[in-house]
VOPAGU-2260 file (C-alpha; in pm, 1 decimal, decimal comma):
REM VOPAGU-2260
SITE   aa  ch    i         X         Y         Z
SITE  UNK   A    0   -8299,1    5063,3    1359,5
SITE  UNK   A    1   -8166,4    5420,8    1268,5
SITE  UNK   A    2   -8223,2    5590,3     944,9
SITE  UNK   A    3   -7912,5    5513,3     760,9
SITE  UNK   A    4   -7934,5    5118,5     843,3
SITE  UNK   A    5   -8321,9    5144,4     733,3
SITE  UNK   A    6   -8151,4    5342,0     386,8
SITE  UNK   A    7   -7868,2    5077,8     403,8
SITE  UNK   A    8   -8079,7    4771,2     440,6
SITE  UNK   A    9   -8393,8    4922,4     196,6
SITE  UNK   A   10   -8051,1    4919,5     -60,2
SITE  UNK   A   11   -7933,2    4578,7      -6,6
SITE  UNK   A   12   -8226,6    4447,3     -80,4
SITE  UNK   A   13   -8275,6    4636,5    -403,9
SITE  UNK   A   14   -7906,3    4475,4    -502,4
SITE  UNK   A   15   -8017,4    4145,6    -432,1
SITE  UNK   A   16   -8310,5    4196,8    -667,9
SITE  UNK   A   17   -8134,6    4367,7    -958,7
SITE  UNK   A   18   -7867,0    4175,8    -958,4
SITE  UNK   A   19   -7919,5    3809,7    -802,8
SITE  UNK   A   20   -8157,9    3757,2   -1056,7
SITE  UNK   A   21   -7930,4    3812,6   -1341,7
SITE  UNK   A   22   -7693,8    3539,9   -1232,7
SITE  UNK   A   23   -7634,5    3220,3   -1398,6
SITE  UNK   A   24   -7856,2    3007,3   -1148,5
SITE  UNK   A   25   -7513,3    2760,9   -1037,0
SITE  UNK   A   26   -7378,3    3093,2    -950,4
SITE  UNK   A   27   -7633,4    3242,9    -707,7
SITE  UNK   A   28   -7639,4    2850,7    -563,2
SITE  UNK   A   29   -7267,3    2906,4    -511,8
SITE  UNK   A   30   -7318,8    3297,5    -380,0
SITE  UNK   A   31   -7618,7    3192,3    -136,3
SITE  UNK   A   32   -7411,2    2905,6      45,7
SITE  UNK   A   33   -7098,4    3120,4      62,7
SITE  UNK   A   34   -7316,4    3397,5     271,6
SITE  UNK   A   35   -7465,3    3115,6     472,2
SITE  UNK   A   36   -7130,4    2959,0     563,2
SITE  UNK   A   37   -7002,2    3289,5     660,7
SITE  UNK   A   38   -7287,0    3406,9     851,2
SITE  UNK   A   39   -7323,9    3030,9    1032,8
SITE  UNK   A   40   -6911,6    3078,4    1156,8
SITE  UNK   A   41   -7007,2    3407,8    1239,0
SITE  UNK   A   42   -7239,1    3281,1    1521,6
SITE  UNK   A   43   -7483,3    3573,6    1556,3
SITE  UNK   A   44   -7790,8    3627,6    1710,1
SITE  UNK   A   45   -7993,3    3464,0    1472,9
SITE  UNK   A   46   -7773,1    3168,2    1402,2
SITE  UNK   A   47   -7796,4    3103,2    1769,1
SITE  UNK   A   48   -8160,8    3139,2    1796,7
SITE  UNK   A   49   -8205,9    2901,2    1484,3
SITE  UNK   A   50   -7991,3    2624,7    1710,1
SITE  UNK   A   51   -8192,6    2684,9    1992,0
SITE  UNK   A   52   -8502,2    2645,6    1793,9
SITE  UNK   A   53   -8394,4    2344,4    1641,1
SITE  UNK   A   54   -8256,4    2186,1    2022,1
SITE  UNK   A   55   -8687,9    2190,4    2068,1
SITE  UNK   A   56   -8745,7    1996,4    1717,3
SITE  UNK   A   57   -8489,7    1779,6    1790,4
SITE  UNK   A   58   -8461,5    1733,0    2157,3
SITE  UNK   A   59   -8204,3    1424,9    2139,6
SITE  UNK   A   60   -7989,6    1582,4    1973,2
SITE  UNK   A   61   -7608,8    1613,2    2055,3
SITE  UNK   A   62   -7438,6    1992,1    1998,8
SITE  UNK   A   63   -7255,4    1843,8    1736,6
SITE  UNK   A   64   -7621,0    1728,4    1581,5
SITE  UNK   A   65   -7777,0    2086,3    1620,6
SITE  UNK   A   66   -7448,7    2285,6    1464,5
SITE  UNK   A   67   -7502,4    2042,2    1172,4
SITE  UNK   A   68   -7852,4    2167,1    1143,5
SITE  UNK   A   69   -7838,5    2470,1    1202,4
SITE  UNK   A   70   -7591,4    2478,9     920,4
SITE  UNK   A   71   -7783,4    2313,0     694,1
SITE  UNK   A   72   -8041,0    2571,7     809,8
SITE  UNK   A   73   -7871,6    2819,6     693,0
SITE  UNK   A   74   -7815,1    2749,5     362,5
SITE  UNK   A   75   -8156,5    2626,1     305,6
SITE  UNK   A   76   -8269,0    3000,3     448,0
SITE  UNK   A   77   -8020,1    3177,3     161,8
SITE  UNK   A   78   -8110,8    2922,9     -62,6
SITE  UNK   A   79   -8517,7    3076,9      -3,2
SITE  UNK   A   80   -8337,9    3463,1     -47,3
SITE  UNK   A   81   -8164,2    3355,0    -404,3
SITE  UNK   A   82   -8440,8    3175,5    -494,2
SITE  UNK   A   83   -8688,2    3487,4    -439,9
SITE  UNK   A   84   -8432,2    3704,6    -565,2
SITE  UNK   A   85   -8437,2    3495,5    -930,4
SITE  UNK   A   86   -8818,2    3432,4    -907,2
SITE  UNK   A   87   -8941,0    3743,2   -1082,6
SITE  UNK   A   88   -8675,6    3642,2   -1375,8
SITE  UNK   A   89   -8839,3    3294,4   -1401,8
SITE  UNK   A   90   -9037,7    3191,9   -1675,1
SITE  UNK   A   91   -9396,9    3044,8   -1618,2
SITE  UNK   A   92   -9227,3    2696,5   -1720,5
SITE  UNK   A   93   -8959,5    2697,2   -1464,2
SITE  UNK   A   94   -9194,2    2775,0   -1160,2
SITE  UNK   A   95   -9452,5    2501,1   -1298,3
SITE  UNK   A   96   -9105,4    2249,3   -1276,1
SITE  UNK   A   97   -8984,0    2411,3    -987,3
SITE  UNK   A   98   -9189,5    2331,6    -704,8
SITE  UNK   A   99   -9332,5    1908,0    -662,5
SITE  UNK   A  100   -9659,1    1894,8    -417,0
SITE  UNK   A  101   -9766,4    1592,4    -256,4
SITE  UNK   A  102  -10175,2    1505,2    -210,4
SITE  UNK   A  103  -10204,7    1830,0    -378,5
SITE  UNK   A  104  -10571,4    1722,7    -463,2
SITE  UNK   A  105  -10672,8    1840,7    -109,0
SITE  UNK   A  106  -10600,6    2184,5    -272,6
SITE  UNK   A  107  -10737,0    2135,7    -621,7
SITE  UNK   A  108  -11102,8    1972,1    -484,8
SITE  UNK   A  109  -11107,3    2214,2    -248,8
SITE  UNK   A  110  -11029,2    2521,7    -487,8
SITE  UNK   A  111  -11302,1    2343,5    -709,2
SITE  UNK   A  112  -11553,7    2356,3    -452,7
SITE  UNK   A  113  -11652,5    2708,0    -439,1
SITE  UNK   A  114  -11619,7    2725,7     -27,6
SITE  UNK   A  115  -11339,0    2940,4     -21,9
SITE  UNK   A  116  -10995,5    2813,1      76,2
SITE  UNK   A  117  -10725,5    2899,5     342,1
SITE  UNK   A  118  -10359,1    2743,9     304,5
SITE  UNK   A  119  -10160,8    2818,7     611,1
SITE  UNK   A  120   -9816,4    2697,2     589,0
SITE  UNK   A  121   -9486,2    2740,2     859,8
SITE  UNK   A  122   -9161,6    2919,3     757,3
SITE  UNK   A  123   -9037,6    2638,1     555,9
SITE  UNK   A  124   -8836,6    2668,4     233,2
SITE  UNK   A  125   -8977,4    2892,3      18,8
SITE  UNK   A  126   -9314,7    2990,3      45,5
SITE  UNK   A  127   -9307,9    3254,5    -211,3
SITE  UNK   A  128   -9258,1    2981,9    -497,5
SITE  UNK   A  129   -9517,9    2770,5    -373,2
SITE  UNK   A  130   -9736,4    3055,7    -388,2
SITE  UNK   A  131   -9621,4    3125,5    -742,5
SITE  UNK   A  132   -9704,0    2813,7    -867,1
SITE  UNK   A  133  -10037,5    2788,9    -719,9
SITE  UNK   A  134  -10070,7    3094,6    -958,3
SITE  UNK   A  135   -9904,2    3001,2   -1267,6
SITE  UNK   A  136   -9963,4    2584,3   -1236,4
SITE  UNK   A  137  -10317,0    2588,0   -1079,3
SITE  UNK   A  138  -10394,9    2941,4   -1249,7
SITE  UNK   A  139  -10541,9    3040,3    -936,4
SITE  UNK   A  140  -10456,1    3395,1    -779,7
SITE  UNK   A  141  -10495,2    3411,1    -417,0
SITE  UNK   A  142  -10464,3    3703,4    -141,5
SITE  UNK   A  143  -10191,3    3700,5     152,2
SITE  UNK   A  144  -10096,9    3971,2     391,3
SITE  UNK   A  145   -9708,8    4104,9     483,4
SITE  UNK   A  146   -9601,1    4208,2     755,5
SITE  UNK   A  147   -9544,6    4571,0     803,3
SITE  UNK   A  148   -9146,8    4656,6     734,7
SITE  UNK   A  149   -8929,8    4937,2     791,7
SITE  UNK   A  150   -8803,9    5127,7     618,0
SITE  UNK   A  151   -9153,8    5202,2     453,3
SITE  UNK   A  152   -8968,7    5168,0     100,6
SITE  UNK   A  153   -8845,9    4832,4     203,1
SITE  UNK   A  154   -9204,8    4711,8     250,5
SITE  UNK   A  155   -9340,6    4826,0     -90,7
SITE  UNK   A  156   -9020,8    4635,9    -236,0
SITE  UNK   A  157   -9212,2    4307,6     -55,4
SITE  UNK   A  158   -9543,4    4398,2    -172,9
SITE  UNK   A  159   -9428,7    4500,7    -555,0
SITE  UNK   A  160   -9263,0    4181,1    -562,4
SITE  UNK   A  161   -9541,3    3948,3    -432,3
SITE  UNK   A  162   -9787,7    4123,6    -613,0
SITE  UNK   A  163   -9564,1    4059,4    -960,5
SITE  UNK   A  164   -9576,4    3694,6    -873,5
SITE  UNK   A  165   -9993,6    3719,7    -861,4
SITE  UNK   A  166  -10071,3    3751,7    -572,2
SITE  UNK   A  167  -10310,8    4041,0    -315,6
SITE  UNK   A  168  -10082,8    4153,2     -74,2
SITE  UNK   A  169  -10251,2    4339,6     257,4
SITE  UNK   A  170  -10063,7    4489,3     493,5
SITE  UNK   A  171  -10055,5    4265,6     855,4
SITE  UNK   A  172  -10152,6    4612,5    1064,7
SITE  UNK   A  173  -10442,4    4829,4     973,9
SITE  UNK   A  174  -10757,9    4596,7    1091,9
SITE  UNK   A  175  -10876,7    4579,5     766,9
SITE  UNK   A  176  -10722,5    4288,6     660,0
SITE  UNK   A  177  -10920,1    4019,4     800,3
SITE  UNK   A  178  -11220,5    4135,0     646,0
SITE  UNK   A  179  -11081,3    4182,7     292,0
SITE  UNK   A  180  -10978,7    3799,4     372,9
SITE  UNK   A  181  -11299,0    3690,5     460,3
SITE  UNK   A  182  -11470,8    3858,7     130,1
SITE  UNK   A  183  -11260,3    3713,8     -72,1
SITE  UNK   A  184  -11322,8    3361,9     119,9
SITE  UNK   A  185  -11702,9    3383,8      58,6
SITE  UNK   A  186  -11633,5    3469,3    -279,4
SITE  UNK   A  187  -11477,4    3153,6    -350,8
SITE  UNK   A  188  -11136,4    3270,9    -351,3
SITE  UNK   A  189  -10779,0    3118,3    -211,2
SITE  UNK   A  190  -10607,8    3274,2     114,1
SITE  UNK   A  191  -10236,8    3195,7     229,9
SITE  UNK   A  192  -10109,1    3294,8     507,3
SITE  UNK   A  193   -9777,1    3189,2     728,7
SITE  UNK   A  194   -9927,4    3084,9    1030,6
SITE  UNK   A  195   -9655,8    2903,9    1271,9
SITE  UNK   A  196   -9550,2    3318,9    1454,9
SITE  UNK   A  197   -9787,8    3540,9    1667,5
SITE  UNK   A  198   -9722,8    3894,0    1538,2
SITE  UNK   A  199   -9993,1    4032,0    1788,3
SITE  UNK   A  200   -9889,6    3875,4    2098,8
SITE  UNK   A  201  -10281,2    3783,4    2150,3
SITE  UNK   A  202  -10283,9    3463,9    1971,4
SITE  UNK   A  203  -10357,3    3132,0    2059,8
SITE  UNK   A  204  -10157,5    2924,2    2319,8
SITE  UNK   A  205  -10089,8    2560,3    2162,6
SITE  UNK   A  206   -9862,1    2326,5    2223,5
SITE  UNK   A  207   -9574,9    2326,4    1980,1
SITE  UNK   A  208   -9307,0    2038,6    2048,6
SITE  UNK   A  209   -9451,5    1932,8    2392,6
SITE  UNK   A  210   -9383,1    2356,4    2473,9
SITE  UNK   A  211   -9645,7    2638,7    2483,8
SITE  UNK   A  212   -9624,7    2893,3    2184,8
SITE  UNK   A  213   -9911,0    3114,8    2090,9
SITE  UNK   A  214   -9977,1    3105,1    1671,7
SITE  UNK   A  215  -10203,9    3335,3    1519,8
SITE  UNK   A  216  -10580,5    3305,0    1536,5
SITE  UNK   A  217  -10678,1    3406,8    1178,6
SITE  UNK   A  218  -10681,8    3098,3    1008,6
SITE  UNK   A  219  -10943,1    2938,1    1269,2
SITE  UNK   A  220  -11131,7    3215,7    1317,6
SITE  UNK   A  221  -11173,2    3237,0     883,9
SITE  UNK   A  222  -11260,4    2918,3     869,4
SITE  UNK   A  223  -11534,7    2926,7    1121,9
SITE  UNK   A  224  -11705,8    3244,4     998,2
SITE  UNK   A  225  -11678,7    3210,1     598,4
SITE  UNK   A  226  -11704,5    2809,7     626,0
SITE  UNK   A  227  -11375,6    2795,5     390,4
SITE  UNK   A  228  -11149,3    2498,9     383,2
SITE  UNK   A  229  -10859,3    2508,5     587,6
SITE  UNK   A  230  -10574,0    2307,9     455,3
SITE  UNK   A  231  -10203,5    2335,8     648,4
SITE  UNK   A  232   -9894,5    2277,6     378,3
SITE  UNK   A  233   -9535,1    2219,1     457,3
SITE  UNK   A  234   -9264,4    2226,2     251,5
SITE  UNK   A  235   -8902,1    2113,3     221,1
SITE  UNK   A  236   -8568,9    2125,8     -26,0
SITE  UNK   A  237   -8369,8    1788,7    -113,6
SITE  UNK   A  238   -8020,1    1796,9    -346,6
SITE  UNK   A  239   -8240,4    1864,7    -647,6
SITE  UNK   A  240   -8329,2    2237,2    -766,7
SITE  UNK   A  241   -8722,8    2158,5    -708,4
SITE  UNK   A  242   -8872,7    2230,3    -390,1
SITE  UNK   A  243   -9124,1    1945,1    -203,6
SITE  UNK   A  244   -9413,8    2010,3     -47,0
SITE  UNK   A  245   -9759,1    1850,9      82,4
SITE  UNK   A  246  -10078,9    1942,0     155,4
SITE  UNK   A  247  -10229,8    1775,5     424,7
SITE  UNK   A  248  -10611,3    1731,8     506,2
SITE  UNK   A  249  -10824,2    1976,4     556,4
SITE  UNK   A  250  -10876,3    2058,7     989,8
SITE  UNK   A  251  -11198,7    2042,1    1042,7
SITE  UNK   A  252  -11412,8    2306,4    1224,4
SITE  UNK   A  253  -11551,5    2118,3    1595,0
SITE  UNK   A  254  -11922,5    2102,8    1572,0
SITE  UNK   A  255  -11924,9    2182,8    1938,3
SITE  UNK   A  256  -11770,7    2481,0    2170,1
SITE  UNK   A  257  -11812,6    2825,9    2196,0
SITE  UNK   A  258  -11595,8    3034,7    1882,3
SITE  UNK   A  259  -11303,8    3057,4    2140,7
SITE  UNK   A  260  -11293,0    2664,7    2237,3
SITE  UNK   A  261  -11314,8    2595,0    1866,6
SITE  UNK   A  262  -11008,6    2804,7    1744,5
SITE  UNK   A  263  -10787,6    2670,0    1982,0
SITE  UNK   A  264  -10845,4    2319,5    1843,7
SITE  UNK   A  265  -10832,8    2451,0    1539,0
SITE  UNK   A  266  -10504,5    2609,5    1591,4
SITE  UNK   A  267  -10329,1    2301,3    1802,1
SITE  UNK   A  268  -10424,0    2080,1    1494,9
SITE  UNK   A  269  -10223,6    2355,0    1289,6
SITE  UNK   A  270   -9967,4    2324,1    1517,5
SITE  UNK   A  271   -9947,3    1974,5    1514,0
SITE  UNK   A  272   -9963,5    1913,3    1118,0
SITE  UNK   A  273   -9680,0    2214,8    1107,2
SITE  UNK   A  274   -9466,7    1992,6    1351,3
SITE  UNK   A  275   -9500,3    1665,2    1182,9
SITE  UNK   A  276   -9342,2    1853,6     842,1
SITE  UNK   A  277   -9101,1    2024,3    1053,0
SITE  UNK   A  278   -9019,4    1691,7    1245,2
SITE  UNK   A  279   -8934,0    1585,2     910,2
SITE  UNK   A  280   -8718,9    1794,7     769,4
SITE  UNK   A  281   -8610,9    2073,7    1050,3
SITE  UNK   A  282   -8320,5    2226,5     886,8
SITE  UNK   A  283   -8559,1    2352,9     612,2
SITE  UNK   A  284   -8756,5    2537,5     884,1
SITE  UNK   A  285   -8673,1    2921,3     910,1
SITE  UNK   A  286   -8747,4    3032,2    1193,2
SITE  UNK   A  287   -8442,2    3250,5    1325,7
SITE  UNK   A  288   -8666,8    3478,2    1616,4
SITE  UNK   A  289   -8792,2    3356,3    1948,6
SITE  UNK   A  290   -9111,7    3126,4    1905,2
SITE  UNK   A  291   -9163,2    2946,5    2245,5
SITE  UNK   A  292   -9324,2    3164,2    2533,9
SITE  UNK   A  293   -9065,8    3056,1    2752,3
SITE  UNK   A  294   -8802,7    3233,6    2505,4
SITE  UNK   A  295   -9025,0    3530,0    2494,5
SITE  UNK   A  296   -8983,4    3579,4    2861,2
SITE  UNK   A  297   -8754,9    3939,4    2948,5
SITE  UNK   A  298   -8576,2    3771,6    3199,9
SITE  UNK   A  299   -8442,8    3470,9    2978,2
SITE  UNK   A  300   -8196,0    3776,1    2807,2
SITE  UNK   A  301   -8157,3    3878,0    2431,1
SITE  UNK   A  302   -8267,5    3623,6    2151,8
């Protein structure tokens, strides 16, 4: 990306944030499915990467069945941008009614133990609201890490943002994350992290929709050495303005293996409670980059 598209791209997003938020919400719903109509006719890159995605989710289905999706996919991914765009406008009240958790006592007894908890959750709906009310409903702040952005000033948009919504933000690169992470584990403290996408390229191979995929090692490897609670969460959108979401039971660390035999079952059972929400409700997954190691492969051409 050159200069001017970082300068162009670092500006868009400051629109969306100054002025999204000051729409009358049926508005913004209105604005966010125009721009995901448009870009889903337009076809690109990421709209057909998003189909191709879903053709592994949903391997029966016809091309008629996966443009539907990845319609519906598309919407639900604006509908995430509007939503984030409003959030720092919301009051406390409407992010305590806007967000409806299922077996959310895995996360409350677990928060009330004292061991430390990890949420790791796939690129479903909007993660950034579940993580706001976990700050405003439970009252319980909780560290995450971002992935490095360009431009620079685009970045400390993400982290300003975040941060305003209560949350520790740490950068992905750096190597100092993971040990701020565990700290804060041993302390007692909450850790989310989207887990479903290897940003390394050195995570763990697991099988992902009967496909190998590698997904990032951090959550295992935290739960092994600070003996926190790892609990996966997946979340979803209906017709109604408040997201859905469960937390599922905590994975359990084996109690034999060496650390590397360990995190990959750790990670496959991940992988596996990630697919079973995703199973369920594809269209709200939002995952428009290559995922599958066969996709990642030079010689299968351009995402």
């Amino acid at each position: 990306m050159s200069s001017a598209q970082e300068r162009l791209t670092d500006a868009l997003y400051g629109l969306g944030w100054g002025a999204v938020k000051k729409l009358p919400e049926p508005v913004a719903v209105r604005l966010g499915r125009t721009i995901a109509d448009l870009a889903w006719k337009r076809r690109g890159k990421g709209v057909q990467r998003l189909e191709s995605n879903y053709a592994r989710v949903v391997p029966d289905a016809s091309p008629e069945r996966l443009a539907e999706l990845s319609r519906a996919g598309m919407r639900s991914y604006l509908r995430y941008w509007m939503e984030s765009f409003r959030l720092p406008a919301w009051s406390a009240d409407r992010v305590k009614a806007g967000f409806e958790p299922k077996d959310v006592h895995h996360l409350t007894d677990a928060i009330a133990s004292d061991r430390g908890v990890i949420l790791a959750l796939p690129h479903m709906a909007n993660w950034d609201l579940a993580g706001a009310w976990v700050t405003t409903k439970l009252e319980t702040p909780f560290t995450t890490v971002a992935e490095r952005l360009k431009p620079e000033t685009l970045y400390d948009r993400f982290v300003a943002y975040r941060e305003g919504l209560g949350m520790e933000v740490l950068p992905h690169s750096g190597g100092t994350a993971f040990g701020t992470l565990a700290r804060r584990l041993r302390d007692g403290g909450l850790v989310c992290l989207v887990a479903e996408r290897d940003l390394s390229a050195s995570g763990v191979e697991v099988k992902f929709f009967g496909e190998p995929t590698r997904m990032p090692a951090g959550p295992a490897l935290l739960a092994q050495q600070t003996g926190a609670l790892l609990l996966p969460v997946t979340l979803w959108y209906d017709d109604s303005p408040v997201m859905k979401g469960r937390v599922h039971p905590p994975v359990e660390v084996p109690e034999s293996g060496d650390r590397a035999e360990k995190t990959s079952v750790i990670t496959q059972a991940l992988a596996d409670a990630f697919a079973t929400g995703i199973a369920d409700h594809p269209e709200d997954w939002h995952m428009l980059q290559r995922l599958w190691l066969a996709d990642l492969d030079p010689s299968k051409g351009p995402s």
